[in-house]
C-alpha positions as CSV (number, residue, x, y, z in Angstrom):
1,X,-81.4,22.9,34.4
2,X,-78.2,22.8,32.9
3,X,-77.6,19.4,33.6
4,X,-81.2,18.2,32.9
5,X,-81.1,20.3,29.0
6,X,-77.5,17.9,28.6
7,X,-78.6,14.5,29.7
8,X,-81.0,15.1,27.1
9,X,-81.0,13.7,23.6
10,X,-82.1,17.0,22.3
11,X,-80.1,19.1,24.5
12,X,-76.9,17.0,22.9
13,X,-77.8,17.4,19.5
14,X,-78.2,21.1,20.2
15,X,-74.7,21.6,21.8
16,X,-73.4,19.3,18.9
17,X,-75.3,21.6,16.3
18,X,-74.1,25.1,18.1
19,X,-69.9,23.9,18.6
20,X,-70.3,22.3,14.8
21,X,-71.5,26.1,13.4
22,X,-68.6,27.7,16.0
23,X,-65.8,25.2,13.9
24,X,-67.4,25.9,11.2
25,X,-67.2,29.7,11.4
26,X,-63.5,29.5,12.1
27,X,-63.0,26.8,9.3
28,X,-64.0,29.7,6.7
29,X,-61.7,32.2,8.3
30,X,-58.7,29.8,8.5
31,X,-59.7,28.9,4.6
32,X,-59.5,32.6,3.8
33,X,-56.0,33.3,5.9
34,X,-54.6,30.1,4.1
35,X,-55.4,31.3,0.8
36,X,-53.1,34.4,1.4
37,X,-50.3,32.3,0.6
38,X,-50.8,32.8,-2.8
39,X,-49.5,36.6,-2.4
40,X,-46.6,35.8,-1.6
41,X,-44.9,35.3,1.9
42,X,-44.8,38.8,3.0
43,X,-48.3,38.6,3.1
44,X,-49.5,35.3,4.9
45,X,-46.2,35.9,7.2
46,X,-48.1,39.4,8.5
47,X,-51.0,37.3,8.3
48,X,-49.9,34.9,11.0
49,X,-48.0,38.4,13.2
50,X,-51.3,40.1,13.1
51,X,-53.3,37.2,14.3
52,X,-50.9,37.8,17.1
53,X,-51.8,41.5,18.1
54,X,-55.6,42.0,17.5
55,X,-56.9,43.6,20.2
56,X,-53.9,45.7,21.2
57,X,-53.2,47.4,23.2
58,X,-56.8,46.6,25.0
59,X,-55.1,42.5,24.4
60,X,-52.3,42.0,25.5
61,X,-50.3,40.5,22.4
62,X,-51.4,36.4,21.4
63,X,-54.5,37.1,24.3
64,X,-56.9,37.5,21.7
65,X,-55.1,34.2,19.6
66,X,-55.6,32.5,22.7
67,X,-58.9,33.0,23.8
68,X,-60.0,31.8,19.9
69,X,-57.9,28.9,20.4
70,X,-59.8,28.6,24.2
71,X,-63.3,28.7,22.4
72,X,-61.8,25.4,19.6
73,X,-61.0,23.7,22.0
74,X,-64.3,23.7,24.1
75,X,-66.0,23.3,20.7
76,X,-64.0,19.8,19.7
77,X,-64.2,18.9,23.4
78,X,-68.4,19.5,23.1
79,X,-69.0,18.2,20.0
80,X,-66.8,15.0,20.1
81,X,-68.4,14.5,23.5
82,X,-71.8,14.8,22.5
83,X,-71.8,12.6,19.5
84,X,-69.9,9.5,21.2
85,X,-72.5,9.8,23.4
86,X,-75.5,10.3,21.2
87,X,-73.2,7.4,19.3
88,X,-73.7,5.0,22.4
89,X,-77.4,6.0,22.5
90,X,-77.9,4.9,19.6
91,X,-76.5,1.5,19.7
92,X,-78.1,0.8,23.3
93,X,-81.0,1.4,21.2
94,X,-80.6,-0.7,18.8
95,X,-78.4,-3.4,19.2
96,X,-79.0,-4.9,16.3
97,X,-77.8,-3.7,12.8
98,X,-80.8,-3.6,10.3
99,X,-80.9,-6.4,7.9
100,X,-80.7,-3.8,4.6
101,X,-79.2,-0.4,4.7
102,X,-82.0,2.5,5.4
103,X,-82.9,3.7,1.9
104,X,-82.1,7.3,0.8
105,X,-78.8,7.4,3.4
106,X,-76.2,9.5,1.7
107,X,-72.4,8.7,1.6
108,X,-71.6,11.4,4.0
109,X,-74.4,10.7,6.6
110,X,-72.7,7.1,6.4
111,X,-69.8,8.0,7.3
112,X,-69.8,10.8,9.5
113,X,-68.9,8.8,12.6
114,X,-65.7,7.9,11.1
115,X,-64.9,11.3,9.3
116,X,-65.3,12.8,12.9
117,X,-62.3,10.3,13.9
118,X,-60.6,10.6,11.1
119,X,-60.8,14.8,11.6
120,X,-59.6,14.6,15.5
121,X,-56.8,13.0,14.5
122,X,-55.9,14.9,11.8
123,X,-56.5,18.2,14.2
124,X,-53.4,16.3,16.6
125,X,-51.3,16.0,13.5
126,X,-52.0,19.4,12.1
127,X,-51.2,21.3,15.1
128,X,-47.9,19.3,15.6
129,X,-47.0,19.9,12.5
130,X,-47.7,23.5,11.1
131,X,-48.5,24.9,14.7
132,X,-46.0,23.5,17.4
133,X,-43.6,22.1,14.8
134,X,-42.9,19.0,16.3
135,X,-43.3,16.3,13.9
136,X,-42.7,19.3,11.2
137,X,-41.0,17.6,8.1
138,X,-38.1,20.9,7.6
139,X,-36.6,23.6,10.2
140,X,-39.5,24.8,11.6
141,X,-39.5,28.8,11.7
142,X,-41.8,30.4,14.3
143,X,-44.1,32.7,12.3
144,X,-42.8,31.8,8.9
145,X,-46.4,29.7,7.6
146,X,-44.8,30.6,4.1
147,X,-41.7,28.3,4.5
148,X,-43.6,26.0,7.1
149,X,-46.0,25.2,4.8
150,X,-43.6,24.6,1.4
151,X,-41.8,22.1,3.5
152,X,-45.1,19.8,4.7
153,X,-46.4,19.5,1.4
154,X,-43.4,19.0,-0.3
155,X,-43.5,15.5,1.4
156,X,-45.9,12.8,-0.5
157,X,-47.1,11.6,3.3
158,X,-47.7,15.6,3.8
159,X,-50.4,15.5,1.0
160,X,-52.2,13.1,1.1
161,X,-52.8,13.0,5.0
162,X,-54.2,16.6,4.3
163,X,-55.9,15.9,1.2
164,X,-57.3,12.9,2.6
165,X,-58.3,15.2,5.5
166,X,-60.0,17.6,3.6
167,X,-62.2,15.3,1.5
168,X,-63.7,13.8,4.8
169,X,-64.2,17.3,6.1
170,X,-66.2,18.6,3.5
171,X,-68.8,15.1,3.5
172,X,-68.5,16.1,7.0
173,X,-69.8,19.8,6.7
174,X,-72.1,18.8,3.7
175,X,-74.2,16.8,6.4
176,X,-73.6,18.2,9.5
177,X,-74.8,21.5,8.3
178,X,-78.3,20.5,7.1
179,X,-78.4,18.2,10.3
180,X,-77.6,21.3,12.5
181,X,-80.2,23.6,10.6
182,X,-83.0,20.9,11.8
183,X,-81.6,20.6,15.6
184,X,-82.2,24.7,15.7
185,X,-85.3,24.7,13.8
186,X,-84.2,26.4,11.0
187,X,-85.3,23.9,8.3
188,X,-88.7,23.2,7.1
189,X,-90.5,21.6,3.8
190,X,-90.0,24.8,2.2
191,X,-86.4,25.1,3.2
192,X,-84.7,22.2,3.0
193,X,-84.2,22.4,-0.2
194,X,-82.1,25.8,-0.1
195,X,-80.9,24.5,3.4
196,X,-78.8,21.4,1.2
197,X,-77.7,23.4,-2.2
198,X,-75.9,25.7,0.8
199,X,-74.6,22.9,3.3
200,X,-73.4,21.1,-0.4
201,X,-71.6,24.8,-2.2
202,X,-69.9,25.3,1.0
203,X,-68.5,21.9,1.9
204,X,-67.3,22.2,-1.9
205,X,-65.8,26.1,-1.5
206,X,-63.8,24.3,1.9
207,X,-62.9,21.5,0.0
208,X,-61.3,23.5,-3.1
209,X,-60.1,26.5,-0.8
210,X,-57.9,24.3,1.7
211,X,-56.9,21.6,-1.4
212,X,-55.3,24.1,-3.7
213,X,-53.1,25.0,-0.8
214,X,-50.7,22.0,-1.5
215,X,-52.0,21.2,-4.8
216,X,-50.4,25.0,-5.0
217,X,-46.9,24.0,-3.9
218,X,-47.0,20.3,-5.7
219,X,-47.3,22.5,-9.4
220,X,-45.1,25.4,-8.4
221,X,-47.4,27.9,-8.1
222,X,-46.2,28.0,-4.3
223,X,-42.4,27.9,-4.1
């Protein structure tokens, strides 16, 4: 059954829809744990120890980290999976590009394929950098985000590959939320309207909430 519900088109677009809302819930929460660093570095630095040791002493310590991280990954994995495929679908069925663009398309149902590309890779490069530390532009400190983060965006390629990041994630949560809410069911005549004023507020608070991290540190506030 499992395998008939993913050959599917509909069972694709539904694993799609769930791993998008499981990103999407930890996109808020990583948003909120960045902001910290605006209290100082005492507080985002305990931020980034206690992440370490929820669940103890039931977790053992970085278990509970790890099984979060466990979940991401089978989410990306899922949800890239599914919409190359749904991609190649698409293209099998219809070979041919339409003569005029389809009226009414927005800019980020346009581009979503190439947001999605543009976010894996900025995933790869986000992890190396802030996470593992290896193409981290200063000395990289092992649960010191405060200093880790000062020295990536106090390099002009640090910015704007974030920024740049950024922007496509929120056209990409401004549509794929909507488009997820009519994969479940969830939206109707009624709703849709409600359905896109929330898909649109919250691809704007993620876009302001992880931009005024290094806009933060480009003016000072963060130093």
């Amino acid at each position: 059954m499992a395998r008939t519900v993913w050959d599917s088109t509909v069972g694709k677009k539904t694993v799609m829809a769930v791993s998008g809302l499981v990103m999407l819930l930890y996109l808020v929460a990583h948003m909120i744990g960045n902001l910290k660093i605006f209290f100082g570095p005492e507080e985002i630095n305990h931020y980034a120890h206690w992440l370490r040791t929820v669940g103890e002493p039931f977790m053992h310590y970085e278990w509970t980290l790890w099984l979060i991280r466990v979940v991401l990954v089978a989410a990306v994995v899922a949800h890239a999976t599914s919409a190359y495929q749904l991609s190649r679908r698409d293209i099998k069925a219809r070979p041919t590009k339409y003569a005029n663009k389809k009226a009414g398309k927005s800019f980020a149902t346009r581009t979503m394929r190439w947001g999605g590309v543009i976010l894996g890779l900025f995933i790869v490069w986000h992890i190396l950098d802030l996470t593992t530390g290896t193409v981290h532009p200063g000395g990289y400190e092992h649960l010191r985000p405060y200093q880790n983060i000062i020295d990536t965006f106090s390099t002009w390629y640090g910015n704007v590959v974030y920024i740049a990041a950024v922007i496509a994630l929120g056209f990409h949560v401004r549509h794929g939320l909507w488009s997820a809410a009519q994969t479940l069911g969830v939206g109707s005549r009624t709703r849709d309207r409600a359905l896109k004023t929330i898909a649109n507020v919250l691809a704007l608070l993620l876009t302001v909430g992880f931009v005024a991290v290094p806009v933060g540190v480009m003016t000072g506030v963060v130093s």
